[in-house]
Short mmCIF file of the C-alpha atoms (twelve columns), coordinates in Angstrom:
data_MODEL
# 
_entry.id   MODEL 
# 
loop_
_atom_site.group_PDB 
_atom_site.id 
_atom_site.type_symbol 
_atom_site.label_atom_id 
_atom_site.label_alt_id 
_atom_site.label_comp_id 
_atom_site.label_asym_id 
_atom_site.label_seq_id 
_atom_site.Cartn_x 
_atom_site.Cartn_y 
_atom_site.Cartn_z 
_atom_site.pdbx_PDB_model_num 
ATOM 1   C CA . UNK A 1   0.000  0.000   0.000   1 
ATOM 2   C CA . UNK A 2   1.328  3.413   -0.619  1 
ATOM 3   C CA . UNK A 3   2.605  4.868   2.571   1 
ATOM 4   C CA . UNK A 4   0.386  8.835   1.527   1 
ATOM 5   C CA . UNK A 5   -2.696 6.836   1.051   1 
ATOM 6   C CA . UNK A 6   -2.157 4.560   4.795   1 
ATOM 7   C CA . UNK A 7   -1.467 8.067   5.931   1 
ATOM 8   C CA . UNK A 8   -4.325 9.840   4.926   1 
ATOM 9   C CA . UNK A 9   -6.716 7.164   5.954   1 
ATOM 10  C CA . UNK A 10  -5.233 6.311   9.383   1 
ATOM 11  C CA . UNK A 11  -7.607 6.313   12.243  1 
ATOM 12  C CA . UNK A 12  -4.465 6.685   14.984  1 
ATOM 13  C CA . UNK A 13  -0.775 7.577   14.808  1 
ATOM 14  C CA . UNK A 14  1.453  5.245   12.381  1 
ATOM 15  C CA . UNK A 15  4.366  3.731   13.752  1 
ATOM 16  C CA . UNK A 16  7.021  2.717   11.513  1 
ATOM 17  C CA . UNK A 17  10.682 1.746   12.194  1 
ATOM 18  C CA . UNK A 18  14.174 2.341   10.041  1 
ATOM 19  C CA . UNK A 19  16.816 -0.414  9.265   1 
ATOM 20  C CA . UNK A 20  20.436 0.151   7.312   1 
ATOM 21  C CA . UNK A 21  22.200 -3.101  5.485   1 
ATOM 22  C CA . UNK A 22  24.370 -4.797  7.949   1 
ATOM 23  C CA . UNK A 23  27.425 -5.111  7.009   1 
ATOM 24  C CA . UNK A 24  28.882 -8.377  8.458   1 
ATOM 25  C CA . UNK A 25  27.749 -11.637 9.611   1 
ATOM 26  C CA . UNK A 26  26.790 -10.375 12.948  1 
ATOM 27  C CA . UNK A 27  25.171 -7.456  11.529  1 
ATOM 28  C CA . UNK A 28  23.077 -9.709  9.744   1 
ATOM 29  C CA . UNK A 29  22.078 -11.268 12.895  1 
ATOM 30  C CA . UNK A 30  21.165 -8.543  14.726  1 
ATOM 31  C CA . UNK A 31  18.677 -7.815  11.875  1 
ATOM 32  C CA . UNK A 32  17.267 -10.690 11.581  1 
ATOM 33  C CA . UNK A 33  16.561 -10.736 15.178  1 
ATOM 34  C CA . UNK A 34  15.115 -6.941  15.380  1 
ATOM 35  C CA . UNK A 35  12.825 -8.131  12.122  1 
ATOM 36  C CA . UNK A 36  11.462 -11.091 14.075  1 
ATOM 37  C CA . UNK A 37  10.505 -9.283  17.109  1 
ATOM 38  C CA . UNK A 38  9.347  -5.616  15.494  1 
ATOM 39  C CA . UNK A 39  7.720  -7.224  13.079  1 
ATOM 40  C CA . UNK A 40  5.287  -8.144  15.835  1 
ATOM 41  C CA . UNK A 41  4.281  -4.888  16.582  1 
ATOM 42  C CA . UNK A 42  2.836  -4.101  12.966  1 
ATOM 43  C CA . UNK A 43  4.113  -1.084  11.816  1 
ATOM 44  C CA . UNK A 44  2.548  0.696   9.854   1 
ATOM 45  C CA . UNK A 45  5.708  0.687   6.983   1 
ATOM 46  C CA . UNK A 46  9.228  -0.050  7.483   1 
ATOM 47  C CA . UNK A 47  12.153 1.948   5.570   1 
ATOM 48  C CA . UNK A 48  15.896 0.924   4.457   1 
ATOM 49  C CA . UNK A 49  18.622 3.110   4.239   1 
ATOM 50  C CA . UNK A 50  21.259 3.543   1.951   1 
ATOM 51  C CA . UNK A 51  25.231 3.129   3.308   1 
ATOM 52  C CA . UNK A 52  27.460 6.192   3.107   1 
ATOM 53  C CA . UNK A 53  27.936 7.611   -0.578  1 
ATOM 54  C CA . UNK A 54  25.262 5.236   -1.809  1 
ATOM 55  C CA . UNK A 55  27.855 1.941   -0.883  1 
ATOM 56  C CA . UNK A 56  24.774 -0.350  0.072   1 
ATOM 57  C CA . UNK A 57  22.372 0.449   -3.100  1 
ATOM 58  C CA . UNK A 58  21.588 -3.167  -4.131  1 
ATOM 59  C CA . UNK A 59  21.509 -4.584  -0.425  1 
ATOM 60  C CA . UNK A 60  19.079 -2.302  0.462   1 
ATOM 61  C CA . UNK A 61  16.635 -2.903  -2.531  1 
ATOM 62  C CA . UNK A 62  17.299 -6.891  -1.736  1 
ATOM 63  C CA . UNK A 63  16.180 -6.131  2.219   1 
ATOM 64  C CA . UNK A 64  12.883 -4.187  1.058   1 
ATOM 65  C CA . UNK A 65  11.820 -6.568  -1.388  1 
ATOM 66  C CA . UNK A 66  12.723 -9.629  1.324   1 
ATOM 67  C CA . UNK A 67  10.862 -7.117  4.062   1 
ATOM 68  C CA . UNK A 68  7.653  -7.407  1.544   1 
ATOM 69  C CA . UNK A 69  7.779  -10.785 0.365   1 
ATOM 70  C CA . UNK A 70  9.123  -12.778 3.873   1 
ATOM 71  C CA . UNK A 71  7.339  -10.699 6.666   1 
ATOM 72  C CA . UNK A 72  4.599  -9.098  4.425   1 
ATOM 73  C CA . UNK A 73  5.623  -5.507  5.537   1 
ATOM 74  C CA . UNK A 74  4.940  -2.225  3.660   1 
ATOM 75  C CA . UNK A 75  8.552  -1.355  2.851   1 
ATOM 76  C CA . UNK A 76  10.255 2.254   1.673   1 
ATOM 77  C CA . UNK A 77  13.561 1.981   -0.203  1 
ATOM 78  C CA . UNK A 78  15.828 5.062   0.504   1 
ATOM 79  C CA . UNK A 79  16.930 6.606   -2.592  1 
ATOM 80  C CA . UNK A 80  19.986 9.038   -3.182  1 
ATOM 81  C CA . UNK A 81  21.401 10.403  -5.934  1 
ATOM 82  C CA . UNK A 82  24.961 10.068  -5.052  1 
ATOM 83  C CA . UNK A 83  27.476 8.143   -6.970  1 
ATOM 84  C CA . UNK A 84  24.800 6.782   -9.903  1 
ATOM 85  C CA . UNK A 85  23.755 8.234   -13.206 1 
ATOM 86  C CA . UNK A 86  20.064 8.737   -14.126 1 
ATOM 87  C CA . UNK A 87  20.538 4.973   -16.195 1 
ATOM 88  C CA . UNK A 88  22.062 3.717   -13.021 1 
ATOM 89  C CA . UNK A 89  19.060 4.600   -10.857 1 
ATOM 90  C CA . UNK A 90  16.649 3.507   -13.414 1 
ATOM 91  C CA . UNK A 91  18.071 0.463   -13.376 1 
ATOM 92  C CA . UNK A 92  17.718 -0.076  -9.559  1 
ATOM 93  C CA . UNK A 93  13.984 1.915   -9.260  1 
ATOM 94  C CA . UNK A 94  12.873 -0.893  -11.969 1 
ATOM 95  C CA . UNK A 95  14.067 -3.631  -9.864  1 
ATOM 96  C CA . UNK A 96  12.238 -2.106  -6.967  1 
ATOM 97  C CA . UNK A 97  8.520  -1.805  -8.980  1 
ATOM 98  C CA . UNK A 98  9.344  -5.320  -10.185 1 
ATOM 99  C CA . UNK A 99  9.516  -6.688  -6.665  1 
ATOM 100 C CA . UNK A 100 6.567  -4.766  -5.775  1 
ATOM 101 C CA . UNK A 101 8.243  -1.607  -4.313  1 
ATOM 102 C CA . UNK A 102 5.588  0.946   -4.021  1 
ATOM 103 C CA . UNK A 103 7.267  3.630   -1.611  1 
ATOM 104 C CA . UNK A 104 10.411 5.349   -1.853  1 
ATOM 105 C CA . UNK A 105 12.222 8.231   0.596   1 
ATOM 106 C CA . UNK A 106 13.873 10.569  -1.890  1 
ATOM 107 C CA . UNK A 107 17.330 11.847  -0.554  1 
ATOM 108 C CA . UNK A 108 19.896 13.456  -2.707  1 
ATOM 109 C CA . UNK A 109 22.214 12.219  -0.190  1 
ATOM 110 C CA . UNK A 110 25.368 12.826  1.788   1 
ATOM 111 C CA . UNK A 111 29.213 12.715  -0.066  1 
ATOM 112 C CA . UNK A 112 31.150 9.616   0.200   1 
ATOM 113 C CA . UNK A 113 33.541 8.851   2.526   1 
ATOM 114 C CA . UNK A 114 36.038 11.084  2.478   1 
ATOM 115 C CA . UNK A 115 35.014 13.717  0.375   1 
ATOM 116 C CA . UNK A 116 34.281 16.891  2.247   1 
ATOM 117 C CA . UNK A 117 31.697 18.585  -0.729  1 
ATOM 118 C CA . UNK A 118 28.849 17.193  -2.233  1 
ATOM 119 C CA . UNK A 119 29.773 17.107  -5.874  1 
ATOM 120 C CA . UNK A 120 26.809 15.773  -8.388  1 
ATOM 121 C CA . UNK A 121 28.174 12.692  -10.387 1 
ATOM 122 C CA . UNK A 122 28.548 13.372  -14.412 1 
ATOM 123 C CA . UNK A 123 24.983 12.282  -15.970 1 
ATOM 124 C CA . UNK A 124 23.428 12.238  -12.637 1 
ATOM 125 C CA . UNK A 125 20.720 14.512  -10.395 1 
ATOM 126 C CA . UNK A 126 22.342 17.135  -8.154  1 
ATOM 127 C CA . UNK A 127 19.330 17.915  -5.860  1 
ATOM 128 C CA . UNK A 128 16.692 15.120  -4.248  1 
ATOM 129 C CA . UNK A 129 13.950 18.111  -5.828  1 
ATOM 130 C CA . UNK A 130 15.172 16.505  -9.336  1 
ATOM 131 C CA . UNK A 131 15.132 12.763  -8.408  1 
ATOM 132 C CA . UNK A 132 11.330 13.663  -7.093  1 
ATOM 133 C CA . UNK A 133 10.331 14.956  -10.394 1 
ATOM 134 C CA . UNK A 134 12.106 12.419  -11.635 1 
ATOM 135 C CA . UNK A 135 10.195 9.459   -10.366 1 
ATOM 136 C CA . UNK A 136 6.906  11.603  -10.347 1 
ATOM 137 C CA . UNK A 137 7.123  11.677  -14.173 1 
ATOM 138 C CA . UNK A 138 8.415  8.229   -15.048 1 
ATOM 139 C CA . UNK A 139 7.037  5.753   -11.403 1 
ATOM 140 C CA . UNK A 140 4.735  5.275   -9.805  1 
ATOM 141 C CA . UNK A 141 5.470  5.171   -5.704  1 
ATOM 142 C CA . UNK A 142 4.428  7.259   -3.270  1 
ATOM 143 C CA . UNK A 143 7.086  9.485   -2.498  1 
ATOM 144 C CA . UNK A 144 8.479  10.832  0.848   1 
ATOM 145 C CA . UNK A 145 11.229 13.418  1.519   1 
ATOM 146 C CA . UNK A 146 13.378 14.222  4.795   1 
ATOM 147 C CA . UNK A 147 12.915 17.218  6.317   1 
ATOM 148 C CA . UNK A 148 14.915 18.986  9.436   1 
ATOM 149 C CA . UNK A 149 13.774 20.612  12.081  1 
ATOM 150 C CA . UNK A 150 16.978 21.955  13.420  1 
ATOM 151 C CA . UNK A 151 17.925 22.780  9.386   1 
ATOM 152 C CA . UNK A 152 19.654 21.262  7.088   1 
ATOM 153 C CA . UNK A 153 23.564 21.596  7.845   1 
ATOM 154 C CA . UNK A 154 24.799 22.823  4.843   1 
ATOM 155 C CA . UNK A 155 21.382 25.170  4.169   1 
ATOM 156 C CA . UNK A 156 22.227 29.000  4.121   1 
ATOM 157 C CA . UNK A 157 19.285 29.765  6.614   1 
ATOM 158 C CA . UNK A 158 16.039 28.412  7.761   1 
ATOM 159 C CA . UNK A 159 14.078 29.599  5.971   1 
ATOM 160 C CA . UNK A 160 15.910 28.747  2.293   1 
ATOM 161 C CA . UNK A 161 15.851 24.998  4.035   1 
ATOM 162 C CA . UNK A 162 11.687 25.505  3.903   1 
ATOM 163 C CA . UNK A 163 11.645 26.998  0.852   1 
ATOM 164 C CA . UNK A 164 13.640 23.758  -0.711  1 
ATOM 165 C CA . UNK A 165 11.603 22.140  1.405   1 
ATOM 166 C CA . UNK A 166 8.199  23.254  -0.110  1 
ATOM 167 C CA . UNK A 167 9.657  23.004  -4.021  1 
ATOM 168 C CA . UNK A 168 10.372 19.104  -2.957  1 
ATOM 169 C CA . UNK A 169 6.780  18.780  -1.825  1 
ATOM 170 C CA . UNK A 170 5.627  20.850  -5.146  1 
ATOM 171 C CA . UNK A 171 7.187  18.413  -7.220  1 
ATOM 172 C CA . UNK A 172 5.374  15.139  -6.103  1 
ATOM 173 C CA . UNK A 173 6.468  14.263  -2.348  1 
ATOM 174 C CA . UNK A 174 3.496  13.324  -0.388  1 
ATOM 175 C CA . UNK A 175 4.439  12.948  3.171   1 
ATOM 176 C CA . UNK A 176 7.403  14.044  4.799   1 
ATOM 177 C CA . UNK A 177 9.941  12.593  7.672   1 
ATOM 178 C CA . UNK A 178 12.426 14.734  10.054  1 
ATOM 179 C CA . UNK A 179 15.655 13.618  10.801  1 
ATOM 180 C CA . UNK A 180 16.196 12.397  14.645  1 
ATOM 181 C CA . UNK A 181 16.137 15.244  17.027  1 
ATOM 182 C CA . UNK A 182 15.994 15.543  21.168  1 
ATOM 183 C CA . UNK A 183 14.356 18.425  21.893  1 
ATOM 184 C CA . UNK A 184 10.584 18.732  20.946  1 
ATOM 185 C CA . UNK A 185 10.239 22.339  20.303  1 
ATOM 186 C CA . UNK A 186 12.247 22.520  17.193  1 
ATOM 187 C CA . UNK A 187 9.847  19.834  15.632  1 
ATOM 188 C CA . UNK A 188 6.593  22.095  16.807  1 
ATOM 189 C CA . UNK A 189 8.435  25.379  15.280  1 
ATOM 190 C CA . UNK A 190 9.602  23.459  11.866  1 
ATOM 191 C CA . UNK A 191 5.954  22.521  11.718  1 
ATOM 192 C CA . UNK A 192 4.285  25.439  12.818  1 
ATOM 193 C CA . UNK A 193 6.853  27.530  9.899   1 
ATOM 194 C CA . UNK A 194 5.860  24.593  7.093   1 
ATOM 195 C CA . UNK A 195 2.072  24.885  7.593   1 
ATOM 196 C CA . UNK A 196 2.792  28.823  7.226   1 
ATOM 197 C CA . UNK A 197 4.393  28.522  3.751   1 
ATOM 198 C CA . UNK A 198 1.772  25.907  2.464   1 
ATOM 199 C CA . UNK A 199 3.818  22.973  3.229   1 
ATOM 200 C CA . UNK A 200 0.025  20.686  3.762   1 
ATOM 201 C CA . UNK A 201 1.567  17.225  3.795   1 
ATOM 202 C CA . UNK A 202 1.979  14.987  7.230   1 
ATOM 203 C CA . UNK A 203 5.685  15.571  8.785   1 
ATOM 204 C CA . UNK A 204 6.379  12.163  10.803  1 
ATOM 205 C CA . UNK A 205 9.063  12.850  13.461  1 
ATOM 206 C CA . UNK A 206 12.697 10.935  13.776  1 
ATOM 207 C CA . UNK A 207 12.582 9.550   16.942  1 
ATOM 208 C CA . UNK A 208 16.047 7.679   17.922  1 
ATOM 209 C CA . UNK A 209 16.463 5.928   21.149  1 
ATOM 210 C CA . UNK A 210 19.840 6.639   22.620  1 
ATOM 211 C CA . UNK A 211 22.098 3.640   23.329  1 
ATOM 212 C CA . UNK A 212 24.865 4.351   24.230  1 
ATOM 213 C CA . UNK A 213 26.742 8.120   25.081  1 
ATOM 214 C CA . UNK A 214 29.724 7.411   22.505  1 
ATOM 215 C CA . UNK A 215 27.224 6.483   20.106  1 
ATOM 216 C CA . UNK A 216 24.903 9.577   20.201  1 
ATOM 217 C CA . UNK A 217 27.624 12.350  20.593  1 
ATOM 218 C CA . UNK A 218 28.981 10.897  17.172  1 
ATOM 219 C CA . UNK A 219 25.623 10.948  15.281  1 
ATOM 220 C CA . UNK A 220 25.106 14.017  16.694  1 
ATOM 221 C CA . UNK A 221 28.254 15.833  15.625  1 
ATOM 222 C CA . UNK A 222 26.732 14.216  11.952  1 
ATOM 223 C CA . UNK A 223 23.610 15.712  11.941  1 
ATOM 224 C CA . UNK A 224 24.025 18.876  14.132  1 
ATOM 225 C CA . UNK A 225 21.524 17.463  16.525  1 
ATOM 226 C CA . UNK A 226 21.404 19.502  19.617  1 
ATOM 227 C CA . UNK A 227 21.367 17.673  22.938  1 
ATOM 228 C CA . UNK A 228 19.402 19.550  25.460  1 
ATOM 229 C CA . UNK A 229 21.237 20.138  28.383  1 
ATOM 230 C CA . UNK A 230 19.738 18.329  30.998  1 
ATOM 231 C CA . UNK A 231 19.837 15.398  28.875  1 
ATOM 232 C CA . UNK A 232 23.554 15.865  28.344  1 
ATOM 233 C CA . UNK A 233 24.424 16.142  31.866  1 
ATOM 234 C CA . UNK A 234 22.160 12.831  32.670  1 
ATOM 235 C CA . UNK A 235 24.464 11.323  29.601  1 
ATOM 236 C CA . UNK A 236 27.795 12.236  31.541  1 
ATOM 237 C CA . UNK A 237 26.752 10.645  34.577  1 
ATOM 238 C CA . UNK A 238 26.221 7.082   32.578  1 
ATOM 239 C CA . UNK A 239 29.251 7.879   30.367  1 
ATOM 240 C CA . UNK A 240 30.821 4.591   31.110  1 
ATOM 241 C CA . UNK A 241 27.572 2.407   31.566  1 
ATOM 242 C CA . UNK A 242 25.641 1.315   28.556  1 
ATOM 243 C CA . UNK A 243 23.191 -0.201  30.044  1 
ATOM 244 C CA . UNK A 244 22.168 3.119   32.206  1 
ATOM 245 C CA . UNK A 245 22.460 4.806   28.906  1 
ATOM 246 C CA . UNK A 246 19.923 3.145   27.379  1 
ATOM 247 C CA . UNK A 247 17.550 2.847   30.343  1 
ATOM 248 C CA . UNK A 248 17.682 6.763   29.854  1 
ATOM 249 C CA . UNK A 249 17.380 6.921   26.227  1 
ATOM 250 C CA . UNK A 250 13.945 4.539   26.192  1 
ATOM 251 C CA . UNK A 251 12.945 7.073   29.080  1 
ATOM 252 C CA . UNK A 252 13.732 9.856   27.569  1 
ATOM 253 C CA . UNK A 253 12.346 9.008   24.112  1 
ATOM 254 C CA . UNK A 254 9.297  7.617   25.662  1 
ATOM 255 C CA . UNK A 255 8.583  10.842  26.921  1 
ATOM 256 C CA . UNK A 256 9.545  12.736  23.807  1 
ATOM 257 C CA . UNK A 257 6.988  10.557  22.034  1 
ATOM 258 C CA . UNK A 258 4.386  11.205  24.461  1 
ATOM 259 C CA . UNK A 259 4.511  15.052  23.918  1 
ATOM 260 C CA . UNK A 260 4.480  14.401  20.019  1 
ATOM 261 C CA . UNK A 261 1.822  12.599  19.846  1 
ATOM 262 C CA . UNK A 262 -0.755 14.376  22.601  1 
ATOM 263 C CA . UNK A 263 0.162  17.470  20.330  1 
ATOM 264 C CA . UNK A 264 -0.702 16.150  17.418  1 
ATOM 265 C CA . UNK A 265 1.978  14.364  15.588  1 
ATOM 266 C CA . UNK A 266 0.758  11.967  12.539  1 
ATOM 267 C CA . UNK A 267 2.690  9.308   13.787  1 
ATOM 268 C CA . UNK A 268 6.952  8.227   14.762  1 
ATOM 269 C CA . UNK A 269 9.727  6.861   12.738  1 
ATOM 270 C CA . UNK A 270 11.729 5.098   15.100  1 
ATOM 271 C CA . UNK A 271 15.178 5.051   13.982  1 
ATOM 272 C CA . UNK A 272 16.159 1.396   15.252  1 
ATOM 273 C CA . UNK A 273 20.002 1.169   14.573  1 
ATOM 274 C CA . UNK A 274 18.873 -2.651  13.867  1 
ATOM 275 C CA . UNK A 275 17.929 -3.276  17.468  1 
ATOM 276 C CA . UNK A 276 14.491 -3.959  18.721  1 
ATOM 277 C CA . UNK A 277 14.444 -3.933  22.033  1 
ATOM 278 C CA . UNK A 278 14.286 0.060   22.670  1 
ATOM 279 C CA . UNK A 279 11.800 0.546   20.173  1 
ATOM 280 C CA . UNK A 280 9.711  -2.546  21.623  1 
ATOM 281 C CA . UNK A 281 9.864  -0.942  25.107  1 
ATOM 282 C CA . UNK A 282 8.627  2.464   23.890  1 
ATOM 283 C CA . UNK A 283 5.778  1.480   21.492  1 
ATOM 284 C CA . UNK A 284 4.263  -0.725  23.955  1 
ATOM 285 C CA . UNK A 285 4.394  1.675   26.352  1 
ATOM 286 C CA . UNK A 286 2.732  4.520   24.059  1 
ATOM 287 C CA . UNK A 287 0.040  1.662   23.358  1 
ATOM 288 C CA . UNK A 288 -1.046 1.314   26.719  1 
ATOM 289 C CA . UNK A 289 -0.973 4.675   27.273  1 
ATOM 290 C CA . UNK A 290 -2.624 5.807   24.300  1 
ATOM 291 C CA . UNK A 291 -1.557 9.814   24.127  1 
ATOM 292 C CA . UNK A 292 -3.216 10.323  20.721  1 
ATOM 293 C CA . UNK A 293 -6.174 10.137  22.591  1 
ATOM 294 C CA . UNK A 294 -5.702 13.644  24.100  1 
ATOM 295 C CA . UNK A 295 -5.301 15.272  20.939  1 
ATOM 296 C CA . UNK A 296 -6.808 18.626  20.455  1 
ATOM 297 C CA . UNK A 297 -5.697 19.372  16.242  1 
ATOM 298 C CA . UNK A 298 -3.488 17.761  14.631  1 
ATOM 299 C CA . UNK A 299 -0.339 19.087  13.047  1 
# 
């Protein structure tokens, strides 16, 4: 089913949960493991990364069409357009509608390893507003672009990231999802500033469990994710204790769902780093206690 149309006729909040290719044989494990038990929960869609510079391309249309045809799950293939031509990515969007594909997140993409500037490969797309029109004219998934509530890190301002933002929705993307933040209030600005500008289509929050301190100070640094305070200095005190860590991060991101949805939110994109057990903790948790419930509008 096409993720805008599950969307649009959703009764409650969607949960739906984000893998990357493994890259060894206990990477391949782990997934197999966080499929078995997620899959449980029913999301609503799952989605698939690509590796750094595009590295895991075929992997990750082999893991969505496995994700539809093994566990029956409404998959989303991310789609860059770094390191392929415009015949490259034909070639691997016609495998996907062959296997039944019918969703795809439209990303132009971050540089490969090593190379400080994005540079657009000869015969390829520069911008992920191109590789929307692109598969508007010539596919036919539903198609979903990132958005970023703290802005995009190599956008000039805020509001030139919203104005890309709004030309990616004009040319054929139909629901939108944020990359991972921590602190709630840039997600109810960035929405609050979209609806103003005509931006009408749902924004599903990143939601990211912490897991360990090491681990979120580096994907932070990535992104330019800020780390509230508080939460920082509850981070320190764990520094050398996973397992505190992550009893905070379910805790924490427990509550930061809570707020999301009781205000609104369409629905949360966990971002599972290919472990189920956080994500488990906090959707059951959110089932029981039902926030949507509370809602006043909707975003």
């Amino acid at each position: 089913m096409r993720i805008d149309e599950l969307l649009l006729n959703a009764e409650e909040p969607t949960f739906s949960f984000e893998f990357f290719p493994p890259k060894s044989e206990a990477g391949e494990a782990n997934l197999a493991a966080a499929l078995t038990e997620l899959h449980a929960l029913a999301p609503a869609f799952v989605s698939v990364t690509y590796g750094a510079g595009g590295s895991t391309r075929d992997r990750t249309v082999e893991i969505v069409s496995e994700l539809k045809r093994r566990y029956g799950l409404e998959a989303m293939a991310h789609v860059t357009c770094v390191n392929a031509t415009v015949g490259e990515l034909r070639l691997t969007l016609d495998v996907m509608r062959g296997a039944g594909v019918e969703n795809v997140l439209a990303l132009r993409g971050d540089p490969p390893r090593g190379q400080g500037r994005w540079t657009k490969t000869d015969g390829g797309l520069e911008y992920s507003r191109e590789l929307i029109e692109f598969l508007q004219t010539d596919y036919p998934f539903a198609i979903g672009a990132a958005a970023f509530p703290e802005t995009h890190i190599h956008a000039t301002s805020p509001e030139d990231d919203l104005r890309f933002l709004k030309a990616k929705v004009d040319a054929g993307a139909s629901f939108l999802i944020t990359q991972m933040f921590f602190d709630n209030a840039y997600y109810f600005d960035f929405v609050a500033r979209a609806r103003e500008i005509g931006i009408d289509v749902p924004i599903i929050p990143g939601v990211m469990p912490i897991l360990s301190a090491a681990g979120i100070k580096r994907m932070a640094e990535l992104s330019a994710a800020k780390l509230p305070s508080r939460l920082e200095m509850e981070l320190a005190v764990r520094l050398d204790d996973d397992e505190a860590v992550a009893e905070l991060g379910v805790s924490y991101a427990t509550l930061q769902c809570v707020e999301l949805l009781e205000r609104g939110a369409p629905g949360i994109h966990f971002i599972t780093l290919n472990r189920s057990s956080a994500t488990r903790a906090i959707l059951s948790a959110l089932r029981v206690a039902r926030p949507w419930d509370r809602v006043k509008s909707p975003l």
